[in-house]
ROBA-495768 format. One line per field, with one value per residue (C-alpha): residue in one letter; x, y, z. Coordinates in nm, 3 decimals. Layout:
<pts>
torvex <- [a; ...]
X <- [X; ...]
Y <- [Y; ...]
Z <- [Z; ...]
</pts>
This chain:
<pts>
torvex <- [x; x; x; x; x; x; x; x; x; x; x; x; x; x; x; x; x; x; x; x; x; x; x; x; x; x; x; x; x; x; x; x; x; x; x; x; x; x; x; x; x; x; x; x; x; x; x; x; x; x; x; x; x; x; x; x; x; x; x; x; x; x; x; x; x; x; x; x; x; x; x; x; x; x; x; x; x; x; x; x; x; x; x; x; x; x; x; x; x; x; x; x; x; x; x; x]
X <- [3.492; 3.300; 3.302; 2.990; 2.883; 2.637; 2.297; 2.196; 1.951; 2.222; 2.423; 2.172; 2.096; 2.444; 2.518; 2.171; 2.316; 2.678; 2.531; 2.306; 2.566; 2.833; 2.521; 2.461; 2.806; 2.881; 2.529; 2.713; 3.054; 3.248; 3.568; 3.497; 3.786; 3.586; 3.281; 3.439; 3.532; 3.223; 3.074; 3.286; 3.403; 3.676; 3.696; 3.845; 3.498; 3.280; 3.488; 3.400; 3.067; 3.003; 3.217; 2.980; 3.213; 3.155; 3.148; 2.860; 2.871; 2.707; 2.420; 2.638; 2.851; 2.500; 2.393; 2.684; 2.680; 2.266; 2.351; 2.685; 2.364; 2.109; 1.897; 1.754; 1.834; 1.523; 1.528; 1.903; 1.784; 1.442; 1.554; 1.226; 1.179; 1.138; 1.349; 1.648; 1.536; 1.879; 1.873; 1.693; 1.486; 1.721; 1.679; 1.791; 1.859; 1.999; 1.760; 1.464]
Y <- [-15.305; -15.557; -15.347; -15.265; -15.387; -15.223; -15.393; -15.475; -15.235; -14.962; -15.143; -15.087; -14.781; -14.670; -14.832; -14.629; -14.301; -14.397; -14.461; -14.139; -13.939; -14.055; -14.042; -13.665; -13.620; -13.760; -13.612; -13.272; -13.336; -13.312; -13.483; -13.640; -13.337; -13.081; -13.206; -13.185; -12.848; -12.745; -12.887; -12.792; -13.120; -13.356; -13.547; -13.873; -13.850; -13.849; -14.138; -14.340; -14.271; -14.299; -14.654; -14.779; -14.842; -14.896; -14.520; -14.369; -13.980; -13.712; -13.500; -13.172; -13.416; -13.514; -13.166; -12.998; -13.278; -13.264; -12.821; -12.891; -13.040; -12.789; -13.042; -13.080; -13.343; -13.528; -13.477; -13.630; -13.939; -14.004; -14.363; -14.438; -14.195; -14.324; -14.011; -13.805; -13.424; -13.301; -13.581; -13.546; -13.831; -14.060; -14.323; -14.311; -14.707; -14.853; -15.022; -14.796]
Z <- [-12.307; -12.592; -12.957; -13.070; -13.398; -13.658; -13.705; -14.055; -14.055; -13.952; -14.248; -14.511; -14.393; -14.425; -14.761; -14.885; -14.758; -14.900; -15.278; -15.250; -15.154; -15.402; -15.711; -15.623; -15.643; -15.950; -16.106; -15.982; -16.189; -15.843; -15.716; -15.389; -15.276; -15.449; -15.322; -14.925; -15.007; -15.091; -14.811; -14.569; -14.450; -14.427; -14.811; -14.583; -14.400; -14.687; -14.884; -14.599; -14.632; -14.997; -14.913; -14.677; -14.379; -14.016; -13.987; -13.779; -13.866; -13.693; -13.750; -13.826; -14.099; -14.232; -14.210; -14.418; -14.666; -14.743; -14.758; -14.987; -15.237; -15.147; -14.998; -14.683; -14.423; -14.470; -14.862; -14.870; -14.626; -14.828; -14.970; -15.070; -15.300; -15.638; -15.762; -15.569; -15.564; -15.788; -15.988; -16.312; -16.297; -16.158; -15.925; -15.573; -15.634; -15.928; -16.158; -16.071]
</pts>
């Protein structure tokens, strides 16, 4: 069976989610372990994500990560917001 590979669009997509994810949790003073904990999920699974790897998580990973910020699905995923919602101002994308 031929390996898949990842669009670009699933690429960026990921990388967007990745760098949201790891601002939040820096913005929140948390190790990427404390951070996991919190969340209730694996820290190796959430490195990959902040890392922007081939990894295609689920719904319930995306789930307990966007509740581990008090966000909502939609509110952690909004990567054209000019602002994240926890974030003081700051941009979801560096430079804005």
């Amino acid at each position: 069976m031929k390996k898949k590979t990842a669009t670009e669009e699933q690429i960026e997509v990921m990388r967007r989610l990745g760098f949201g994810i790891r601002m939040l949790r820096e913005k929140s003073r948390l190790s990427l372990r404390e951070f996991a904990d919190k969340a209730g999920v694996n820290h190796a699974d959430v490195y990959r994500l902040e890392n922007a790897g081939t990894f295609n998580p689920s719904i319930f990973l995306i789930r307990r990560i966007a509740k581990g910020f008090d966000l909502t699905v939609d509110e952690l995923m909004n990567f054209e917001a000019k602002t994240c919602p926890t974030c003081k101002g700051a941009g979801w994308i560096k430079g804005k």
